[in-house]
Backbone bond lengths (Angstrom), bond angles and torsions (degrees), N, CA, C in turn:
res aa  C-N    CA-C-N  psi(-1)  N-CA   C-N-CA  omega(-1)  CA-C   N-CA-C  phi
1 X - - - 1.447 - - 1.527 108.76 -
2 X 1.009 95.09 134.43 2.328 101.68 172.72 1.332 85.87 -88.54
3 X 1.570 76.56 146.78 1.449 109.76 167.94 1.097 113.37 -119.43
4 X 1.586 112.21 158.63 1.649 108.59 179.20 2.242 93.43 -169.32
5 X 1.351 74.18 -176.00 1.466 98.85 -146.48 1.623 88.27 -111.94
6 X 1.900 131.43 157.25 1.690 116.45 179.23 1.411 87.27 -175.61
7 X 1.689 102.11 172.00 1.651 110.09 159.00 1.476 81.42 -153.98
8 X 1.419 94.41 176.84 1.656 136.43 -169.78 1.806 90.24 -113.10
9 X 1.420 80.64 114.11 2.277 85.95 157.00 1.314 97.82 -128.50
10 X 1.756 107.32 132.11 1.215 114.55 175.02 1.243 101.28 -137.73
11 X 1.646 106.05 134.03 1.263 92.13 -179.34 1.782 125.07 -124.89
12 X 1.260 120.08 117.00 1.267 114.79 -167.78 1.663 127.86 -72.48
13 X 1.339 111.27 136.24 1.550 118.76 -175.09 1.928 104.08 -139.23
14 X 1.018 113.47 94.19 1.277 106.70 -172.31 1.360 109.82 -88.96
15 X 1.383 144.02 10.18 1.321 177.53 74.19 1.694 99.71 28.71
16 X 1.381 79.98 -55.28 2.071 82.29 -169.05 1.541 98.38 -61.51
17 X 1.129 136.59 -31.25 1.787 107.43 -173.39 1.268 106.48 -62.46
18 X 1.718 124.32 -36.95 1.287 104.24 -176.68 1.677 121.88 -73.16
19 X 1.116 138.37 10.22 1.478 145.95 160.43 1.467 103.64 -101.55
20 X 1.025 109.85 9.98 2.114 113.40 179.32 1.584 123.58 56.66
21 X 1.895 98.92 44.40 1.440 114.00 -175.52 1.476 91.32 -92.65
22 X 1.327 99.03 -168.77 1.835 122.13 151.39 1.356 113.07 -89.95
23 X 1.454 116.17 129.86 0.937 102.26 -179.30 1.487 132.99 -75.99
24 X 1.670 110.73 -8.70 1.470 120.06 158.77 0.982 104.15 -114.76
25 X 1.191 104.05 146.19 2.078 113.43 136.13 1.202 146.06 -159.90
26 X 1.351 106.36 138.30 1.877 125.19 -140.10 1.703 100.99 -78.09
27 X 1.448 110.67 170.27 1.551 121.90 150.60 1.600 110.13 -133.54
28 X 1.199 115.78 -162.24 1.528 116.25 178.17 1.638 100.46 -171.71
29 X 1.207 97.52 116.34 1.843 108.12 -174.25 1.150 115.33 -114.64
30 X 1.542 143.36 95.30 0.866 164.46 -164.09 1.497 113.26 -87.35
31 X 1.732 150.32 93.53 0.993 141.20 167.65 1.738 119.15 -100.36
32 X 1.756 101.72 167.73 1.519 96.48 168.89 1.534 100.68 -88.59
33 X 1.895 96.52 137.42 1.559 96.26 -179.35 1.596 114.60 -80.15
34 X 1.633 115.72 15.35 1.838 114.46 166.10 1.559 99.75 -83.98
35 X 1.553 122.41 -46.25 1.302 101.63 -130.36 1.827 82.61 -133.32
36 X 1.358 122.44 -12.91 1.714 122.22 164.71 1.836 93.84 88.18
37 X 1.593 116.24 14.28 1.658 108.49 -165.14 1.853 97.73 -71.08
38 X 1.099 118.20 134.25 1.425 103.69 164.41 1.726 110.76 -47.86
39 X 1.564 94.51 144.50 1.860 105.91 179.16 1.933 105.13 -113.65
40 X 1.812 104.29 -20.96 1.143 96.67 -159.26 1.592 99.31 -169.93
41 X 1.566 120.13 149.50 1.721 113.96 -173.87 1.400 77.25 -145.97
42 X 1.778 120.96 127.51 1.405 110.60 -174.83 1.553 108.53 -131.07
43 X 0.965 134.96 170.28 1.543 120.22 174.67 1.761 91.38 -90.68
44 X 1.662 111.51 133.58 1.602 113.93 170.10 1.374 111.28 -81.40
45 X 0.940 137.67 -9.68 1.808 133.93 -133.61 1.579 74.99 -83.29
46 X 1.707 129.28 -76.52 1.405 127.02 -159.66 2.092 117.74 -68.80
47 X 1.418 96.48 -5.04 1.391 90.05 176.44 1.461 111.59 -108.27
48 X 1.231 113.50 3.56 1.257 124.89 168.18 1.296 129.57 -87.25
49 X 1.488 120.14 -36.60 1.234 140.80 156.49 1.682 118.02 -78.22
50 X 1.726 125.55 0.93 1.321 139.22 144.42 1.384 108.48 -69.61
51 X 1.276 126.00 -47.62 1.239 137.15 -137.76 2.095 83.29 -95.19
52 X 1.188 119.59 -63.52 1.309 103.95 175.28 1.901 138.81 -79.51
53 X 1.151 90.47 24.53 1.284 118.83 161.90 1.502 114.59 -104.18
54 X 0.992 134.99 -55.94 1.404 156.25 172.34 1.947 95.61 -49.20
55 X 1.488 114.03 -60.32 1.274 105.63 175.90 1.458 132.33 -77.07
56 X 1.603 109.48 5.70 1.626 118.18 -175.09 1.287 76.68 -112.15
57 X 1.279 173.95 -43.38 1.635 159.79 153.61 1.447 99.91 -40.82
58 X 1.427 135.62 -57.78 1.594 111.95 -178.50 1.323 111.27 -71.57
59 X 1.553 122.09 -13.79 1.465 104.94 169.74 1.524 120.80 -87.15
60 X 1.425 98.04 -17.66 1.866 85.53 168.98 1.850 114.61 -62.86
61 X 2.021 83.83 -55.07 1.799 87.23 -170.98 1.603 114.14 -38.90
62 X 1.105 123.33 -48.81 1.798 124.23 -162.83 1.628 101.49 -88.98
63 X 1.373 127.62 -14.20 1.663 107.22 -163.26 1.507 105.55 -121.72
64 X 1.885 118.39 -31.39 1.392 130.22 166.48 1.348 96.77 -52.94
65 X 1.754 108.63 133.12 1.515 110.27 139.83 1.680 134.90 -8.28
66 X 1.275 129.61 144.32 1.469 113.06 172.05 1.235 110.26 -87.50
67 X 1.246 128.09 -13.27 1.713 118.04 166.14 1.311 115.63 -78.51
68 X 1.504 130.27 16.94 1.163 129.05 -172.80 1.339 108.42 -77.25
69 X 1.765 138.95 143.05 1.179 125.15 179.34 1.665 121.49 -118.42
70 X 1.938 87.86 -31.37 1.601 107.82 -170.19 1.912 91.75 -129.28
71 X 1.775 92.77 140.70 1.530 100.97 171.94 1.247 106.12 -133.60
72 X 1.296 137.03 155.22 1.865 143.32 172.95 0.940 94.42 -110.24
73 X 1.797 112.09 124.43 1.411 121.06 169.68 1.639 101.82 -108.57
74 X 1.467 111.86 117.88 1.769 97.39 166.37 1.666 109.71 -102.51
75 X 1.279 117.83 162.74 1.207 122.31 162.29 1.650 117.22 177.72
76 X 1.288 129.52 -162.12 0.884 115.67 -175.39 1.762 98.86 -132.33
77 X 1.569 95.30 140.81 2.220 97.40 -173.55 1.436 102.47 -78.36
78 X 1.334 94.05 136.27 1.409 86.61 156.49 1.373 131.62 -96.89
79 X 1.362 119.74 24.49 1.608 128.04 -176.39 1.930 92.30 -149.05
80 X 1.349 109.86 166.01 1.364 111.08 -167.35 1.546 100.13 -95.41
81 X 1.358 131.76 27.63 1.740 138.42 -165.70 1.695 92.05 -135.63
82 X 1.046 103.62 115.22 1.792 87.86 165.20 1.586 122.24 -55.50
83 X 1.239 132.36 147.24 1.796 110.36 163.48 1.376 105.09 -79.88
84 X 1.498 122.44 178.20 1.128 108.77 169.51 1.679 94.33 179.46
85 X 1.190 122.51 161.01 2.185 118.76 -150.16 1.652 84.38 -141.56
């Protein structure tokens, strides 16, 4: 497996809904951690909204009760498709 090195830039404009933007939007920069070469330039907006879905399921599994069966997640999408694994 490669390895590599990244950050998340997101940048907020809460302005943009009223011109009928998003009101964020992410990147994802992926380098090699020998030599700093870019590996990868990604759009964040949909792996970000994976990524906090994915972590409100590991926070039920480990912190909900084990008889738990049903949970309500609210929030708001940031794309007009729900994600869903």
């Amino acid at each position: 497996m490669r390895s590599a090195i990244g950050m998340k830039w997101i940048a907020s404009f809460p302005a943009n809904r009223q011109l009928g933007m998003p009101r964020a939007s992410a990147l994802i920069i992926l380098n090699c951690p020998q030599t700093g070469v870019p590996l990868a330039v990604m759009e964040g907006g949909l792996i970000s909204a994976m990524r906090t879905g994915a972590m409100t399921g590991l926070g039920v599994r480990y912190l909900a009760p084990r008889q738990t069966r049903k949970i309500g997640i609210a929030g708001a999408l940031t794309s007009p498709k729900p994600v869903s694994g």
